[in-house]
NUNU-392243 format. One record per residue (C-alpha): residue in one letter; residue number from 1; y, z, x; chain. Coordinates in nm, 4 decimals. Each point is the difference from the previous one (the first is absolute). Layout:
BEGIN
A	NUM	Y	Z	X	A
...
end
This chain:
BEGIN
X	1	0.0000	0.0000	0.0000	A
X	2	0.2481	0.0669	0.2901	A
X	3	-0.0417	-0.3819	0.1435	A
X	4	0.0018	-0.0904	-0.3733	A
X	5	0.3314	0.1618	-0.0299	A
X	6	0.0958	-0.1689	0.3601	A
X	7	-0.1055	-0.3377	-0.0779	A
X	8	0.2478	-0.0141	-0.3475	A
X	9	0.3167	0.1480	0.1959	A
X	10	-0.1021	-0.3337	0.1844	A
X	11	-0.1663	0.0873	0.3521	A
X	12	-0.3187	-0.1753	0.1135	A
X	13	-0.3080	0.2242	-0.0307	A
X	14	-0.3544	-0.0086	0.2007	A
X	15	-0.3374	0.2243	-0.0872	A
X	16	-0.2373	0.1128	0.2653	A
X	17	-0.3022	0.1440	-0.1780	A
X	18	-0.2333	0.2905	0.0938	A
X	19	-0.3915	-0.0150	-0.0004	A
X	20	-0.0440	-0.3226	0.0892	A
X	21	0.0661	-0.1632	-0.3820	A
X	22	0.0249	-0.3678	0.1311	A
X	23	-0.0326	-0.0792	-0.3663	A
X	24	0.3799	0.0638	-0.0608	A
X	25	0.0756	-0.1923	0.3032	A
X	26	0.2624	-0.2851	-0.0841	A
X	27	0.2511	0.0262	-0.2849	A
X	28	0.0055	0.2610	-0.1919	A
X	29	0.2630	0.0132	-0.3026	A
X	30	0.2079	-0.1168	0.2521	A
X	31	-0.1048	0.2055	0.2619	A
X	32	-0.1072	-0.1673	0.3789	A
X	33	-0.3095	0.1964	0.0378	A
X	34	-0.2022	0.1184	0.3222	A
X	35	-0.2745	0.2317	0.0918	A
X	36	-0.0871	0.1878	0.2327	A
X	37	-0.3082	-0.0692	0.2436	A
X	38	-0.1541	0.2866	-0.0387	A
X	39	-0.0641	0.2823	-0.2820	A
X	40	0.2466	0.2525	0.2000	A
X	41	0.2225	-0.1455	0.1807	A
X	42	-0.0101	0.1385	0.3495	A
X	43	-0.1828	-0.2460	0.2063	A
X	44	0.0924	-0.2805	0.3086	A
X	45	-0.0658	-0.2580	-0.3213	A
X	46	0.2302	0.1743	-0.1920	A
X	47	0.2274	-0.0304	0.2789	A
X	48	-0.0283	-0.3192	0.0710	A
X	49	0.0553	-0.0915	-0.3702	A
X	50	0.2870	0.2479	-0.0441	A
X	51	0.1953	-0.1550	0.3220	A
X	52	-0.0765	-0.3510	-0.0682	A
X	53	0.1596	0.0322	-0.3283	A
X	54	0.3037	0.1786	0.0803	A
X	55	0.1095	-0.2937	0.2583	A
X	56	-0.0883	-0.2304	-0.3030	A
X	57	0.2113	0.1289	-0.2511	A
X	58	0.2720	0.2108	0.2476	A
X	59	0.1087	0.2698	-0.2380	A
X	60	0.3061	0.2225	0.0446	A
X	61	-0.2181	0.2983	-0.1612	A
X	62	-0.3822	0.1282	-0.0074	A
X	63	-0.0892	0.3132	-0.2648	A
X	64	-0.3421	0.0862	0.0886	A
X	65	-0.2046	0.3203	-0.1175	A
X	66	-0.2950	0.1993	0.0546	A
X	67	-0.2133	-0.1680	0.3074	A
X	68	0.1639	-0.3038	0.0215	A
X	69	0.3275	0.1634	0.1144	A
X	70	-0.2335	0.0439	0.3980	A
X	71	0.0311	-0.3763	-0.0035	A
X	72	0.2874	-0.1047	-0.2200	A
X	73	0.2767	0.2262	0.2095	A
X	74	-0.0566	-0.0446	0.3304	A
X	75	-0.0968	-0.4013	-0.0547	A
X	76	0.3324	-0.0190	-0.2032	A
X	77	0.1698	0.1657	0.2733	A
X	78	-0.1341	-0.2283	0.3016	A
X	79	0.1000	-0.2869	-0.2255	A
X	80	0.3680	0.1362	-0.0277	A
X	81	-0.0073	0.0587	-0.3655	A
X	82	0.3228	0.1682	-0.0391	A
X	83	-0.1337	0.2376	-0.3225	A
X	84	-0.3010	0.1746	0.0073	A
X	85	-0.0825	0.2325	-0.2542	A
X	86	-0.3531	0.2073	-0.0158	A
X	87	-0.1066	0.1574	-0.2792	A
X	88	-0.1260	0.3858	0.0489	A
X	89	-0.2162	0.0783	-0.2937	A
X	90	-0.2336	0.2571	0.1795	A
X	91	0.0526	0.3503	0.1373	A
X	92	-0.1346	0.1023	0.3507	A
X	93	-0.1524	0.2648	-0.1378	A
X	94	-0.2157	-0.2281	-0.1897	A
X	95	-0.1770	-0.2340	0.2434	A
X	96	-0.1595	0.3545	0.1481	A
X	97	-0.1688	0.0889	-0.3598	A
X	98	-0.1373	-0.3330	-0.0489	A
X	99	-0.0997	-0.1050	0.3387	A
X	100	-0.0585	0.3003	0.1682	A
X	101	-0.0024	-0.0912	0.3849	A
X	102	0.0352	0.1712	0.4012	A
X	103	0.3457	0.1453	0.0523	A
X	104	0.0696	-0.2263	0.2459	A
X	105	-0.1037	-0.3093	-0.2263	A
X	106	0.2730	0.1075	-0.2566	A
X	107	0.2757	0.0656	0.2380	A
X	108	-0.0947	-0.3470	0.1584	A
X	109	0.0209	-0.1216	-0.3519	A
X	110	0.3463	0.1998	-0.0892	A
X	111	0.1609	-0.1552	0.3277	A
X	112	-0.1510	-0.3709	-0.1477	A
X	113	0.1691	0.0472	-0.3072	A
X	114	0.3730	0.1464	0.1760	A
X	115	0.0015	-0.2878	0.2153	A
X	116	-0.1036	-0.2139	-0.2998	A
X	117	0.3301	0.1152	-0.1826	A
X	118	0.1976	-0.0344	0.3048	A
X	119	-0.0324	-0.3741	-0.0383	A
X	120	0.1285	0.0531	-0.3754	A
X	121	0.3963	-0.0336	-0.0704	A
X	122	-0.0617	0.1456	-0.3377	A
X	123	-0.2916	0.3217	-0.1031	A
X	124	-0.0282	0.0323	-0.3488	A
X	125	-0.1746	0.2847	-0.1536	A
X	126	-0.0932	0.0616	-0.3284	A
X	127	0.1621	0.3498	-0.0121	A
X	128	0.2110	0.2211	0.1541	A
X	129	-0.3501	0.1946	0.0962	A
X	130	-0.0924	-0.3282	0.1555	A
X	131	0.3410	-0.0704	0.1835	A
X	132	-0.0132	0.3830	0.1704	A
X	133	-0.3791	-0.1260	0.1133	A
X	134	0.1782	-0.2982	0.1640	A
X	135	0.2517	0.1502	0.1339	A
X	136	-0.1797	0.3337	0.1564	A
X	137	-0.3466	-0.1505	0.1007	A
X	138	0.1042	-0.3558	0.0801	A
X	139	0.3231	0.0234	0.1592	A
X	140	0.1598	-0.2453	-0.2548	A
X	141	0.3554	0.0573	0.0533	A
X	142	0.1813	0.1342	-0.3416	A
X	143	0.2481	-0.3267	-0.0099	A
X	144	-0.3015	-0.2079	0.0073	A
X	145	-0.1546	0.2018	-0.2965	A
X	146	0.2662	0.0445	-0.2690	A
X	147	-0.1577	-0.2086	-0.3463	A
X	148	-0.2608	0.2343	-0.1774	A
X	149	-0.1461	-0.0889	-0.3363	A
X	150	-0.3046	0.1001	-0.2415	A
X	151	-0.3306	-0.1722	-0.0451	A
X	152	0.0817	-0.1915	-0.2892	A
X	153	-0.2546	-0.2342	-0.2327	A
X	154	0.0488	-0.2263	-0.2828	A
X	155	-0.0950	0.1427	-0.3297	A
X	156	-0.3584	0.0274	-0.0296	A
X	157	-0.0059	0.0159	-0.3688	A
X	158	0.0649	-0.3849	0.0253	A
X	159	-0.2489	-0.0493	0.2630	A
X	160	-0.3133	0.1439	-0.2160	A
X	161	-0.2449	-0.2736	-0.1481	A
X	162	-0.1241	0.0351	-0.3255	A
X	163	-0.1268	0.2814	-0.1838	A
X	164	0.0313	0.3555	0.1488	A
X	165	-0.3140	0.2165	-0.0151	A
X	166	-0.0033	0.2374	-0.2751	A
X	167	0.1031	0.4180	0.0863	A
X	168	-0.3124	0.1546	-0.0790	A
X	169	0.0663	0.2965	-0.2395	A
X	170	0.0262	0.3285	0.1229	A
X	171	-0.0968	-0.0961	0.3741	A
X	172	0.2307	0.1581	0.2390	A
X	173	0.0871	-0.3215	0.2292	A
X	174	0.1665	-0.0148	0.3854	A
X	175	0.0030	-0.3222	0.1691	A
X	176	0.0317	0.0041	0.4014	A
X	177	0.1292	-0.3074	0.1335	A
X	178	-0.0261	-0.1164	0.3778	A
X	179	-0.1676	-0.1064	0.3098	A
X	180	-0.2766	0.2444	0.0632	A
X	181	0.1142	0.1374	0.3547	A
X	182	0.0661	0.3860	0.0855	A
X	183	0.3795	-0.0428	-0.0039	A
X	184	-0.0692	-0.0275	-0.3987	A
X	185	-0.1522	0.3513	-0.0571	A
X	186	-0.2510	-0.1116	-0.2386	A
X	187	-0.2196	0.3167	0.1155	A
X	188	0.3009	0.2058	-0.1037	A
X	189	-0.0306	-0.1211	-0.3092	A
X	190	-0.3943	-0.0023	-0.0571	A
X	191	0.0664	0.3906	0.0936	A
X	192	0.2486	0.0168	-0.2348	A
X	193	-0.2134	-0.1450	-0.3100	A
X	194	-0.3076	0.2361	0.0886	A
X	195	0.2737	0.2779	-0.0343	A
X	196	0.1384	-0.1230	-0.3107	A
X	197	-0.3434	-0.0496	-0.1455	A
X	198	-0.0507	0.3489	0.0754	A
X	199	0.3032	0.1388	-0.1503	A
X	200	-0.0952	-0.2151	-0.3592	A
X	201	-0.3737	-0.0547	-0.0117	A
X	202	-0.0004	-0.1623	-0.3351	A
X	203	0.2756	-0.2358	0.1016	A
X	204	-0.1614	-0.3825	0.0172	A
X	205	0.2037	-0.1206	0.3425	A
X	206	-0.0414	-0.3475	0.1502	A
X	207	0.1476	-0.0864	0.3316	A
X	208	0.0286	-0.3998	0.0505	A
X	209	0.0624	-0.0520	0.3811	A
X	210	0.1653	-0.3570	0.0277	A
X	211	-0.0372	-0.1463	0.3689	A
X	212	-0.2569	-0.0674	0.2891	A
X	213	0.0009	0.1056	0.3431	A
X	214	-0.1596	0.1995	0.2988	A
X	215	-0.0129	0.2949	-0.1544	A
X	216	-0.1997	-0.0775	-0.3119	A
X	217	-0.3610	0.1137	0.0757	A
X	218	0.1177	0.2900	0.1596	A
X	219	0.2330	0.1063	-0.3588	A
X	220	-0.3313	-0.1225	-0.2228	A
X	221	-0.1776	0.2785	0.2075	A
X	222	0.2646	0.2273	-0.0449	A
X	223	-0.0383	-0.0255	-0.3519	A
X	224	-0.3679	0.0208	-0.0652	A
X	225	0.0514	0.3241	0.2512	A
X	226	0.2572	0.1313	-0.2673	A
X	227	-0.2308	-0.0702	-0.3318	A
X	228	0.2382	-0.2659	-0.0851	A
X	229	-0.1684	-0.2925	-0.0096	A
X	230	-0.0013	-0.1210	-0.3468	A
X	231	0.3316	0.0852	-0.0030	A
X	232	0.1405	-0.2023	0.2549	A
X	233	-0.0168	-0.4360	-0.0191	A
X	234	0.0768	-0.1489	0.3399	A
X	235	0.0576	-0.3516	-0.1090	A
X	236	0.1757	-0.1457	0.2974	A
X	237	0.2487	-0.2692	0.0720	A
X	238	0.1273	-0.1774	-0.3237	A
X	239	0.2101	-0.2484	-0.0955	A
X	240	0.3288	0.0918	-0.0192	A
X	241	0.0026	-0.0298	-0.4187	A
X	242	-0.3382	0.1355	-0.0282	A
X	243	0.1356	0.2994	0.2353	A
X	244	0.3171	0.0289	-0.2251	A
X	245	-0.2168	-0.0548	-0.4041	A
X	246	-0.2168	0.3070	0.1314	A
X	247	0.2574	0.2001	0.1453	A
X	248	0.1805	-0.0488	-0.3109	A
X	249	-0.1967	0.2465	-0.2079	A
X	250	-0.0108	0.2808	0.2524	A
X	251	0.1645	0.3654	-0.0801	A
X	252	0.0637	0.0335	0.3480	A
X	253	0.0493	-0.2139	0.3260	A
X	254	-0.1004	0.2544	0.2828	A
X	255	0.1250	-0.1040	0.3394	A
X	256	-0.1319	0.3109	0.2501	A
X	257	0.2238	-0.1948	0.2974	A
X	258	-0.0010	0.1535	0.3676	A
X	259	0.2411	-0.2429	0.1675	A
X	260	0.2184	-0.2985	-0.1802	A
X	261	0.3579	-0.0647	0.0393	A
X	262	-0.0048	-0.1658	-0.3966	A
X	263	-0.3096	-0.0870	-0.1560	A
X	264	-0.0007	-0.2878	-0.2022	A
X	265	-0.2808	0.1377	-0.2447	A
X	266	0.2519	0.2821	-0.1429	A
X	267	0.2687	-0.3240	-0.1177	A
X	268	-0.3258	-0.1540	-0.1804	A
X	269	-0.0677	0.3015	-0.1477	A
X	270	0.3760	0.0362	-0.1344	A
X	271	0.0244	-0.3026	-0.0847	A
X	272	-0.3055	0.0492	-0.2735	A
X	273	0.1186	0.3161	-0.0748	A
X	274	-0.2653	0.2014	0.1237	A
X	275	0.0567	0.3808	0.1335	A
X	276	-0.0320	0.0414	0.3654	A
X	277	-0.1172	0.2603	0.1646	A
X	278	0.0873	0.0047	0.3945	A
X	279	0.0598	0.1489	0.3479	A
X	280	0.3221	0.1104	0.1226	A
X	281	-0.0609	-0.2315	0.3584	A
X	282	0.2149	-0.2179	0.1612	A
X	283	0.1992	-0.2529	-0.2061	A
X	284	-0.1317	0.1380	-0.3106	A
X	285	0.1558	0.3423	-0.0336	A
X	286	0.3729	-0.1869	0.0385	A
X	287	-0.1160	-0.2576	-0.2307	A
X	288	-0.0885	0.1981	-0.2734	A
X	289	0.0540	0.3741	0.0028	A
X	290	0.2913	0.0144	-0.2639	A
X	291	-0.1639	-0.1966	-0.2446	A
X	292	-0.2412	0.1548	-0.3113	A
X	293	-0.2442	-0.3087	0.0017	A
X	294	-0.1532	0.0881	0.3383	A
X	295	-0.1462	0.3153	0.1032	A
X	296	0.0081	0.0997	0.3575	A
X	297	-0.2560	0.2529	0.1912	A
X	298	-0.0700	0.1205	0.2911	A
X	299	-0.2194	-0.2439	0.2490	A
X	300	-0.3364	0.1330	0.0002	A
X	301	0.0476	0.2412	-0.2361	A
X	302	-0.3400	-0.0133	-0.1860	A
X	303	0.1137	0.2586	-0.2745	A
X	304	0.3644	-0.1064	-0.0186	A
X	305	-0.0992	-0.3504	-0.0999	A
X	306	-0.2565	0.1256	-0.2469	A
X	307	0.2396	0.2056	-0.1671	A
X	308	0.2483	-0.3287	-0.0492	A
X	309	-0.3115	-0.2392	-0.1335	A
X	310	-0.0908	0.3168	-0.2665	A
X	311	0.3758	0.0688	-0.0999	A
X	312	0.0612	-0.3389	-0.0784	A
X	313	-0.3658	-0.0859	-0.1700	A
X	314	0.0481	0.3486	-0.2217	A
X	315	0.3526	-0.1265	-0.1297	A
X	316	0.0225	-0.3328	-0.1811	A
X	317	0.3639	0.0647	-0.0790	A
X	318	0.0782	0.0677	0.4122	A
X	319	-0.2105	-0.3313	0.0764	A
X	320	0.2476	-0.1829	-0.2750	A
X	321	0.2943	0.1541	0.1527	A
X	322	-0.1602	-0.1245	0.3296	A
X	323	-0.0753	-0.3421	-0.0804	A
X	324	0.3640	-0.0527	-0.1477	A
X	325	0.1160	0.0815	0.2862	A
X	326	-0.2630	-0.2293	0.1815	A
X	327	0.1316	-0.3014	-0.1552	A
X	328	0.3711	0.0771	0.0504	A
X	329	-0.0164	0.0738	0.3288	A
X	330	-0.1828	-0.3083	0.0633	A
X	331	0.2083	-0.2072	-0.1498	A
X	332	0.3576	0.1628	0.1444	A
X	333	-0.1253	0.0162	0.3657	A
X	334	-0.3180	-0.1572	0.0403	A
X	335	-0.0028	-0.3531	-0.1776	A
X	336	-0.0862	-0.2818	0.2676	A
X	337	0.3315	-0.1532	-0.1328	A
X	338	0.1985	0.2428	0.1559	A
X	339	-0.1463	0.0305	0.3741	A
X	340	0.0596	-0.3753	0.0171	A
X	341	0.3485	0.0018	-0.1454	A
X	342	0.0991	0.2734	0.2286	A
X	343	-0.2179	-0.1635	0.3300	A
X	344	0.1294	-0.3124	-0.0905	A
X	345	0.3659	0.1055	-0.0005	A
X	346	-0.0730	0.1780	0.3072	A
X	347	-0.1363	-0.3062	0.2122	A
X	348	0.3045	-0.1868	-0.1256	A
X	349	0.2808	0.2581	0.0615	A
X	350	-0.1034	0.1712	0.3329	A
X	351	-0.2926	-0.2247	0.1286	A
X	352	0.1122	-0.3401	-0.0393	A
X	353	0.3456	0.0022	0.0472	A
X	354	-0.0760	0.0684	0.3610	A
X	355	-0.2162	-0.2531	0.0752	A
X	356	0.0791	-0.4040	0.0529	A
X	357	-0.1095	-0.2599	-0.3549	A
X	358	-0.3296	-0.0461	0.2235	A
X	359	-0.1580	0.1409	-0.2561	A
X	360	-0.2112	0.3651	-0.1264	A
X	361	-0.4013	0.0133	0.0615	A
X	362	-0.1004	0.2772	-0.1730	A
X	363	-0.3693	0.0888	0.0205	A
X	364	-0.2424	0.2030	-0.2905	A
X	365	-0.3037	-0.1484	-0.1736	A
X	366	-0.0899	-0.1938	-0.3123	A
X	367	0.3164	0.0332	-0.1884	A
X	368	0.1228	-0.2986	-0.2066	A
X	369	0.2868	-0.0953	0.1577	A
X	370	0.2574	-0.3485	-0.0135	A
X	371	0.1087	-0.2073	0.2741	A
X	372	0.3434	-0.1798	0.0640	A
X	373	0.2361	-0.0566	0.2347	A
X	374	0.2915	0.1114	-0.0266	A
X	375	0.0464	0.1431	0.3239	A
X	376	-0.3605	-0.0746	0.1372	A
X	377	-0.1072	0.3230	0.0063	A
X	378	-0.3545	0.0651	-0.0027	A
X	379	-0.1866	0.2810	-0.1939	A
X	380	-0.3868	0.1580	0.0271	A
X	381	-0.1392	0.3651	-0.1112	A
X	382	-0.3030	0.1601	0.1555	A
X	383	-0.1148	0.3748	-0.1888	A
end
């Protein structure tokens, strides 16, 4: 949507896809299309690819994110681009929870990623949680980090497909939706629900966890451990409407979070309406902590969270209040419409104005965006 909203103020835009999906390759509503060489970009191919396109199209700015910011920066950099702007959607702290390593592997990856934002003229983080976490453990120097804004989605109440399952009466329903890596605290959780269980035996509670990852044989035994296995449906990755129709009909979206400077899975939530439940960590607790829709707890706090999932299933008039609020929220800070209204504006008031008509690259993945060429500038996203 933010190339969309590039390509009608009249700039040229261009798309370098993630994962490989050579099927989008070409023109795509508009869009010049690439893709990457590899699943993850990180590799000499990727390289290769990455610097062989820059000197094709010569833009006058790269916005990479994620992984491809270790080759877009310092390839943009070597190739004189004069605006490079990363991306800095992950916490340090986070990388250590999910890929536990030696100490001397993560400092050796910590230096990596400082000198990877030293090639960067712009950092942008996603809150001011994230911008501290630049600026104290990556050395990114406070005039080079000064544009923070939320994780914002488009609505995903226009984004479900056909019909949304039906609430099953009387079940007490949380939803838990995310990768399946430690940084997500499903364990937390499972802990919590055995608790909660405990506290109201005749309560029928079903946890839906929504997501795949590392950590998913290790939570299933967690939960056969706990005498919770009928109670809890690991159904993996879903499509993003499927994801969205059964989320839909939860009481509860329960988000047990160690480390995130703004999850994107609380917007969704909002943006349906749905109750969240939350840890007070990193971006989150700035984020959300004076509104009514989300309640913050303690990280790792077992009994804390269990008391928030039974306050809010033991109330229907609190989970109204809540899912008001939910909605509101969403659509007063959290709408899609708005990040790329207030990015876009941004780019065009402090970004562009400094650089030469060459043109803008910026860099994300499989967004729809529009070509032309106004000024020959040259658009891509990577996420």
């Amino acid at each position: 949507m933010l190339g969309k909203s590039l390509a009608q103020a009249g700039y040229r835009v261009t798309l370098i896809t993630d994962r490989c999906r050579r099927d989008l390759v070409g023109i795509w509503e508009g869009c010049h299309v690439r893709a990457w060489p590899t699943p993850t970009p990180g590799t000499l191919r990727d390289l290769a690819f990455f610097r062989r396109l820059v000197k094709d199209v010569r833009p006058s700015a790269v916005i990479s994110s994620f992984q491809s910011n270790n080759i877009a920066a310092p390839v943009s950099w070597l190739l004189k681009v004069p605006c490079r702007i990363a991306w800095h959607r992950s916490l340090s702290t986070q990388t250590p929870l999910d890929f536990p390593s030696h100490v001397l592997k993560e400092k050796l990856q910590e230096k990596f990623k400082r000198a990877v934002y030293g090639f960067a003229t712009h950092v942008v983080p996603v809150s001011a949680a994230g911008k501290r976490d630049a600026i104290d453990v990556y050395g990114v120097p406070p005039y080079r980090c000064n544009f923070v804004f939320h994780t914002c989605r488009p609505d995903p109440r226009r984004l479900i497909v056909g019909t949304v399952p039906r609430r099953k009466p009387n079940v007490k329903h949380i939803v838990n939706l995310g990768r399946l890596y430690p940084s997500k605290g499903v364990d937390t959780l499972l802990h919590a629900l055995r608790t909660l269980q405990d506290r109201n035996p005749t309560w029928p509670i079903k946890l839906t966890q929504i997501g795949s990852g590392p950590s998913l044989n290790q939570l299933q035994q967690l939960a056969k451990d706990l005498n919770l296995g009928p109670q809890v449906e690991f159904v993996g990755h879903l499509p993003q409407a499927e994801a969205f129709s059964r989320l839909a009909v939860a009481d509860v979206l329960a988000l047990p979070i160690r480390s995130d400077p703004g999850p994107g899975a609380i917007p969704e939530g909002l943006g349906l309406g749905i109750p969240v439940i939350a840890c007070a960590v990193g971006g989150i607790a700035e984020l959300f902590q004076s509104t009514e829709a989300v309640r913050l707890v303690p990280v790792d706090d077992t009994h804390a969270f269990a008391d928030a999932l039974e306050e809010i299933l033991r109330d229907p008039e609190l989970a109204k209040r809540m899912s008001k609020a939910a909605r509101k929220l969403f659509e007063e800070k959290f709408h899609l419409d708005h990040w790329v209204r207030d990015v876009h504006s941004w780019l065009e008031c402090s970004v562009f104005a400094s650089i030469s008509d060459r043109g803008l690259w910026t860099y994300d993945c499989c967004h729809s965006l529009q070509p032309f060429d106004k000024s020959r500038i040259h658009s891509a996203f990577d996420r």
